[in-house]
Wavefront OBJ file of the C-alpha trace (Angstrom):
o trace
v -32.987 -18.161 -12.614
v -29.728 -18.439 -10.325
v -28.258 -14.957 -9.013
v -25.341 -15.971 -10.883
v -26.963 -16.258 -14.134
v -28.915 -12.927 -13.579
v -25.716 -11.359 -12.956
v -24.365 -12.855 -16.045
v -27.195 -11.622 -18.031
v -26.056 -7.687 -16.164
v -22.514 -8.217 -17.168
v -23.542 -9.097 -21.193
v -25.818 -6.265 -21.419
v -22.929 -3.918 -19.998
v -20.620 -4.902 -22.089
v -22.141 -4.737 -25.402
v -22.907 -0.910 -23.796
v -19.458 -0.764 -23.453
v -18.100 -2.216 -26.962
v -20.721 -0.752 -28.940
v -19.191 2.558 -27.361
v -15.954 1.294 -27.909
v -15.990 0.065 -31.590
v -17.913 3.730 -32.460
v -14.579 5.784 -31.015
v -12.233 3.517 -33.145
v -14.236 3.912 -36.530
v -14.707 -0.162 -36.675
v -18.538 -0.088 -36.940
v -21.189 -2.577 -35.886
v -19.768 -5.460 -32.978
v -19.206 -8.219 -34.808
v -20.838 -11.861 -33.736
v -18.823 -12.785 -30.574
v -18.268 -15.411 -28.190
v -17.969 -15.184 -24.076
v -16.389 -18.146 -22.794
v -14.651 -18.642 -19.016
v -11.606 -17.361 -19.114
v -9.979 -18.483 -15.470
v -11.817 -18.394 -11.926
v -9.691 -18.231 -8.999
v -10.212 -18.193 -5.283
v -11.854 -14.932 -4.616
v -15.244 -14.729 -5.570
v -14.017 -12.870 -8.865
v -14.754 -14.735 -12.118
v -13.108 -13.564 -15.682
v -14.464 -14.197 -19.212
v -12.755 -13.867 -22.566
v -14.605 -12.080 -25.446
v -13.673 -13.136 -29.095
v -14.844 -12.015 -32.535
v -12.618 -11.616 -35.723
v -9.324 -11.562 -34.457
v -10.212 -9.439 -31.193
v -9.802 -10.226 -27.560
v -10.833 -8.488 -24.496
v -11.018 -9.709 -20.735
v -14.327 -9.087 -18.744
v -13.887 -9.218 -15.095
v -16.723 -9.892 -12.623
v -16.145 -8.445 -8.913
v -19.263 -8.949 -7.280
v -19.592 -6.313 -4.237
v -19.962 -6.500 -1.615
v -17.413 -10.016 -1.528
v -15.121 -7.528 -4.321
v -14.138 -4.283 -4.806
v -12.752 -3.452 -8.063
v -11.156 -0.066 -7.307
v -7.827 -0.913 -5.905
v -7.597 -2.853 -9.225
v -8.209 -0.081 -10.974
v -5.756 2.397 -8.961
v -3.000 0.107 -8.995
v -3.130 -0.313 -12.399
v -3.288 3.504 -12.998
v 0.146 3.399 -10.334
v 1.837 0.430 -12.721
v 1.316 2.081 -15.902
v 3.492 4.528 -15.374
v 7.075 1.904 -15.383
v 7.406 -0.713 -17.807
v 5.367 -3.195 -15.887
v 3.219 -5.051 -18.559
v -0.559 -5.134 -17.173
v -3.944 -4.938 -18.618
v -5.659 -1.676 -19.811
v -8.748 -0.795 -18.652
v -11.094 0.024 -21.225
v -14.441 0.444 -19.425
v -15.221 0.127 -15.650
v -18.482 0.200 -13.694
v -17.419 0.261 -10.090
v -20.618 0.326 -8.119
v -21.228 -3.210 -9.995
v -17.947 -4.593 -10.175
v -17.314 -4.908 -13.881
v -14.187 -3.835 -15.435
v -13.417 -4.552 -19.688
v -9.765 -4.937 -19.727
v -7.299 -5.367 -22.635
v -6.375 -9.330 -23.108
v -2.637 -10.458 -22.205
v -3.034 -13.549 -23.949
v -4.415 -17.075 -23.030
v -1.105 -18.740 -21.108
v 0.273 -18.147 -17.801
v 3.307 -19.471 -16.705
v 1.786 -22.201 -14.726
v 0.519 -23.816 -18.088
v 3.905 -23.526 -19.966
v 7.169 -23.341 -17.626
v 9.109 -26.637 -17.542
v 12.344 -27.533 -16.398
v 13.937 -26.468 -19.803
v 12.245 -23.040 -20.232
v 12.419 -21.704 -16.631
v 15.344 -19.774 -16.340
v 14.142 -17.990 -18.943
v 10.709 -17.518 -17.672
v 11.874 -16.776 -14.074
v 14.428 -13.887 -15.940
v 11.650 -11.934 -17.415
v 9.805 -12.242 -14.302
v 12.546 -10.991 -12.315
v 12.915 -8.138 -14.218
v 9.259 -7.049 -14.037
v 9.208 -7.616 -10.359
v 12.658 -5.311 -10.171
v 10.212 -2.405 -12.059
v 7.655 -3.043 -9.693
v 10.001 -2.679 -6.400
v 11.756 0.588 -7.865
v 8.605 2.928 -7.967
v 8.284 5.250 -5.864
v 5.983 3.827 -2.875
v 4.011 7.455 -2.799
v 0.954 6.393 -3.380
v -1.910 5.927 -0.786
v -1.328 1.801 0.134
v -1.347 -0.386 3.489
v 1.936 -1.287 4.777
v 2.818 -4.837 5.814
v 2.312 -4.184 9.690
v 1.997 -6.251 12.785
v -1.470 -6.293 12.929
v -1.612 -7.414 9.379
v 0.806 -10.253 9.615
v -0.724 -11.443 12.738
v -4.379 -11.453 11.100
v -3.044 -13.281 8.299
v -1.168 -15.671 10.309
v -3.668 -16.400 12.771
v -5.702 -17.876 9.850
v -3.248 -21.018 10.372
v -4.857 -21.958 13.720
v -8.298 -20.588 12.770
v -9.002 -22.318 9.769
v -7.014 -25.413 9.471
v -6.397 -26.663 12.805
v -9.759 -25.481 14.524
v -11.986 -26.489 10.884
v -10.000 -29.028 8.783
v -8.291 -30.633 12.014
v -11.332 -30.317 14.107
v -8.164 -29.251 17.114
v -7.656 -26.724 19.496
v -4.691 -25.585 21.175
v -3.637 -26.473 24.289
v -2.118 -23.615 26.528
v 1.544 -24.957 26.226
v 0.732 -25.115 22.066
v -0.744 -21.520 22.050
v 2.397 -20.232 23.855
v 4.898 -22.167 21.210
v 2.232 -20.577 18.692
v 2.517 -16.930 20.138
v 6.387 -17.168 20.270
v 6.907 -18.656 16.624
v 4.521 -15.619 14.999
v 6.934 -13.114 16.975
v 9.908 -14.426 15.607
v 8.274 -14.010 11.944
v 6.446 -11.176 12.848
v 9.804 -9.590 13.808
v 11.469 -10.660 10.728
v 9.128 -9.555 8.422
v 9.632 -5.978 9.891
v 12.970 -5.921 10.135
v 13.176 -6.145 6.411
v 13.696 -3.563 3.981
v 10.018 -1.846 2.762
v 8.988 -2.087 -1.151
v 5.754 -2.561 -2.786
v 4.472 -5.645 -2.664
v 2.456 -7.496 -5.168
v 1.113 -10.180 -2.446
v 0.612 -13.278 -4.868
v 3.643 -13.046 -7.600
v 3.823 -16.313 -8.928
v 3.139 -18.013 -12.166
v -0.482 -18.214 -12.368
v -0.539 -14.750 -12.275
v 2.162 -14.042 -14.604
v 1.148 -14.197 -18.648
v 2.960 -14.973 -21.651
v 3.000 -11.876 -23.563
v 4.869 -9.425 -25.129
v 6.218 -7.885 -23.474
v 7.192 -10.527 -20.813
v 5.589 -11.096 -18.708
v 2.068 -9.391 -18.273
v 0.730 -9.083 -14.554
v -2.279 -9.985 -13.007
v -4.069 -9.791 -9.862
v -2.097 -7.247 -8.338
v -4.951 -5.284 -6.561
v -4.142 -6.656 -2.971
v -0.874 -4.845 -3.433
v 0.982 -3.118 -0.293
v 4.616 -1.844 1.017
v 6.421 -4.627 2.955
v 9.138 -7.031 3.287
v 11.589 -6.790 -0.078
v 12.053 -10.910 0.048
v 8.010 -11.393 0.301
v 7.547 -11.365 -3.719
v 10.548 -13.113 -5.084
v 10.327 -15.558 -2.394
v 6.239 -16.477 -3.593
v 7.842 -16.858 -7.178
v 9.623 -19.409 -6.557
v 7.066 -21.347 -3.814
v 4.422 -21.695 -5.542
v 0.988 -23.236 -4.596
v 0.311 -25.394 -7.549
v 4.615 -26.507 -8.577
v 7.302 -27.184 -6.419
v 11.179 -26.615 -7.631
v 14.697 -27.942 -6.340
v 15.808 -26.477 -3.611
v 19.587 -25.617 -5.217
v 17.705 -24.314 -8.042
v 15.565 -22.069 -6.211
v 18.645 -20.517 -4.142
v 20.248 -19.801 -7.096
v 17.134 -18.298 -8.379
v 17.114 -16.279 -4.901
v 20.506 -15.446 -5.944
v 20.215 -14.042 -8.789
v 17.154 -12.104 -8.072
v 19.729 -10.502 -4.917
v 22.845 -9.528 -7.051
v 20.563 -7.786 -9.647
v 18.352 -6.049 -6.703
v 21.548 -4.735 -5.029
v 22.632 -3.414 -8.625
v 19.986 -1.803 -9.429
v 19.522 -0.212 -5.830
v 17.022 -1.962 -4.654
v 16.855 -2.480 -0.490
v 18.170 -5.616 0.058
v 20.090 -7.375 2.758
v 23.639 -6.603 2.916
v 24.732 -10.184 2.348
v 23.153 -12.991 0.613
v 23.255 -14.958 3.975
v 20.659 -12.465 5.760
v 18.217 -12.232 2.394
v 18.607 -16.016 2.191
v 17.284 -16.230 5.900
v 15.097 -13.453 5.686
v 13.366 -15.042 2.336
v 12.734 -18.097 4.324
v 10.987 -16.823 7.261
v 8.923 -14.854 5.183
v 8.463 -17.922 2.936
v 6.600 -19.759 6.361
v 4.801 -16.836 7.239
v 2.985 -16.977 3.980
v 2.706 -20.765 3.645
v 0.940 -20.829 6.811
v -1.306 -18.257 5.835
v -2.219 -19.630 2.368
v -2.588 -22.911 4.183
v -5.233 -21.662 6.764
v -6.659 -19.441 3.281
v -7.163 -23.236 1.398
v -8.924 -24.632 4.499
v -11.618 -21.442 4.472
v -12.319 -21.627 0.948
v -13.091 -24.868 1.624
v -14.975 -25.208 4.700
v -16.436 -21.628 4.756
v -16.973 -21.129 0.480
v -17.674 -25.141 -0.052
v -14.187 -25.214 -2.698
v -12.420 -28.207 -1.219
v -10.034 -28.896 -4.118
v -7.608 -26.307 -2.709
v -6.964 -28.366 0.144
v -5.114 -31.158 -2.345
v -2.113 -28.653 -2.380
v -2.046 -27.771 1.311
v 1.283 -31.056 1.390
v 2.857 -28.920 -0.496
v 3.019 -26.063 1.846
v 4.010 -28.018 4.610
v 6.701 -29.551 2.253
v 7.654 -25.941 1.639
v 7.924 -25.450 5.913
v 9.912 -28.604 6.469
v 12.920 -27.529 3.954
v 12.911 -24.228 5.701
v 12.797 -26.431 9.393
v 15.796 -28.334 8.011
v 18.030 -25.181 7.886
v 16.677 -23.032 10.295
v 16.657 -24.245 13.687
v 15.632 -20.824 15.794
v 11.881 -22.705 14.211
v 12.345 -26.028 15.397
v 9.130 -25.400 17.800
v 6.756 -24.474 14.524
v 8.227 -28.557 13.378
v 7.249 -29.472 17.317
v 3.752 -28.066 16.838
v 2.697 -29.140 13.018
v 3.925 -32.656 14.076
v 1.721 -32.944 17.558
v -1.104 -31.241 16.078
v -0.983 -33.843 12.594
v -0.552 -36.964 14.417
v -3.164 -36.018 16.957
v -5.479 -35.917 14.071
v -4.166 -38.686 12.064
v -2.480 -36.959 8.942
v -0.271 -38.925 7.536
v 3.350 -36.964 6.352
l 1 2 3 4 5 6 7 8 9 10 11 12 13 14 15 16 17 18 19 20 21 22 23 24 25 26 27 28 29 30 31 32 33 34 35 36 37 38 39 40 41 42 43 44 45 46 47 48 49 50 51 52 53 54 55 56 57 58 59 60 61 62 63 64 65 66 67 68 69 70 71 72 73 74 75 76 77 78 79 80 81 82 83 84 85 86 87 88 89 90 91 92 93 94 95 96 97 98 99 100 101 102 103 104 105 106 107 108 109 110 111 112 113 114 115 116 117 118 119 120 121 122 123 124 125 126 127 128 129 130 131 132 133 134 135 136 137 138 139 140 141 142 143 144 145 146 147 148 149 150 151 152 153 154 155 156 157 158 159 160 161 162 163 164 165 166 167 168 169 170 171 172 173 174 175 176 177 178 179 180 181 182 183 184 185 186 187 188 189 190 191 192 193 194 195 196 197 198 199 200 201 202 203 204 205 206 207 208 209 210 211 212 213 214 215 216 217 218 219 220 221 222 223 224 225 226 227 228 229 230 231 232 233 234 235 236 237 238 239 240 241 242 243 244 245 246 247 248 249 250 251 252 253 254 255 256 257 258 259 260 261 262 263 264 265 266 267 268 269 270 271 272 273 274 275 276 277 278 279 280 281 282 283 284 285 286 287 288 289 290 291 292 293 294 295 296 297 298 299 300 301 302 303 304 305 306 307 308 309 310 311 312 313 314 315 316 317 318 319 320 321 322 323 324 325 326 327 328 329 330 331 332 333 334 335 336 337 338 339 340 341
């Protein structure tokens, strides 16, 4: 039998533990016939199924150590229970083997419903969760965006894509350009004004529920730049918007920030520029992220959205020449290797 399927077979005989325990402390007697179907997968090594019998729902996660580690999941949520941020409860955890029973937000994210017609709407619930988030108190015990941070997850970029998916190295003049572009977003990034930081706000991990929206995968979270979140909302891996639609969005997000005391920029102008630098900084990370899952954990589909990253870095190239050596560099190193644009 696979390891998977033996680890399966772990996770079904710890929940039914687990609900049998569960239905006994709520008076609703014997567990009811069931199913356990996939509920989403995503690029960690975490998987998540859906439990189902009469009208009840719960959310199994999977974090195999030693590729997972459930407890940050588990703190954080502890941390974001305490505002009016919508997440899952926990309900039974078994940390050593990286199962946690979790109350279920629903079946739709925002990826699977927003449209054109429904997403200022969307976008103005998720706003105000995010606001929530960035007003606690950042006392608790988290990493802080920091150089050595930024430059670990920017260096993925030459790492991953160009050395593995490009099959290119750098020349000495092309590291140099390299070195002097991750300053200048380096620099940016901790310039900015320090909140917490969800790290991957966007709609797959936001659910329809009530109340609007529920949160996911925040268990990466850290303090760091105040544009990093909003700015991932509205760039998303797998949907692209207009770019006057997403500065008003930006917009927005700043006026009700600055109201509600939030550290923003002074002026829209700086959080504008600020919000794209830190937009690049993450596109090149998730880019070089895409190309490991695929050539290091054998998941190539991510690689299909990897255009739309550099689609991403081009509008931010069109308006912000202090970067025009990043457009230098992403152009030499795709037509030495024969992308097309």
């Amino acid at each position: 039998m696979p390891d998977q399927d033996v680890r399966l077979q772990q996770l079904e005989t710890w929940l039914e533990q687990q609900l049998t325990k569960l239905f006994a402390a709520h008076g609703l007697g014997a567990i009811p016939p069931a199913t356990l179907v996939a509920a989403s997968s995503d690029a960690s090594f975490r998987r998540y199924f859906r439990w189902q019998a009469e009208g009840r729902s719960f959310i199994v996660m999977d974090a195999p150590p030693p590729h997972e580690n459930c407890r940050p999941f588990v703190e954080i949520a502890a941390l974001l229970k305490k505002s009016a941020i919508h997440v899952p409860e926990i309900l039974a955890e078994d940390l050593d083997r990286g199962f946690l029973l979790l109350s279920d937000l629903g079946a739709q994210t925002y990826l699977d419903i927003i449209t054109p017609d429904n997403a200022d709407t969307l976008f103005a619930d998720a706003m105000e969760a995010l606001l929530a988030y960035q007003q606690l108190a950042m006392d608790a015990p988290l990493p802080s965006y920091d150089v050595a941070l930024l430059r670990r997850e920017l260096q993925l970029f030459p790492e991953w894509y160009v050395a593995r998916e490009l099959k290119l190295t750098l020349d000495s003049e092309q590291q140099a350009r390299w070195e002097r572009v991750s300053e200048q977003l380096i620099d940016s990034a901790l310039a900015q004004p320090k909140v917490l930081v969800h790290r991957d706000f966007m709609p797959r991990n936001l659910m329809q529920s009530a109340p609007n929206p529920g949160v996911l995968d925040f268990q990466d979270a850290v303090y760091g730049p105040v544009t990093y979140d909003i700015t991932c909302l509205f760039k998303d891996a797998f949907l692209s918007w207009p770019q006057a639609r997403v500065e008003a969005w930006l917009r927005r997000y700043w006026e009700l920030a600055a109201a509600r005391g939030i550290p923003v920029q002074e002026r829209f102008e700086e959080f504008h520029r600020a919000s794209d630098l830190m937009g690049v900084q993450r596109h090149l990370k998730v880019i070089g992220i895409f190309a490991r899952i695929c050539h290091r954990d054998g998941k190539p589909r991510y690689l299909a959205d990897v255009p739309r990253f550099f689609t991403y870095i081009e509008e931010v190239l069109a308006r912000r020449p202090e970067l025009a050596e990043l457009g230098q560099l992403i152009d030499e190193l795709h037509t030495a290797a024969g992308v097309s644009r």
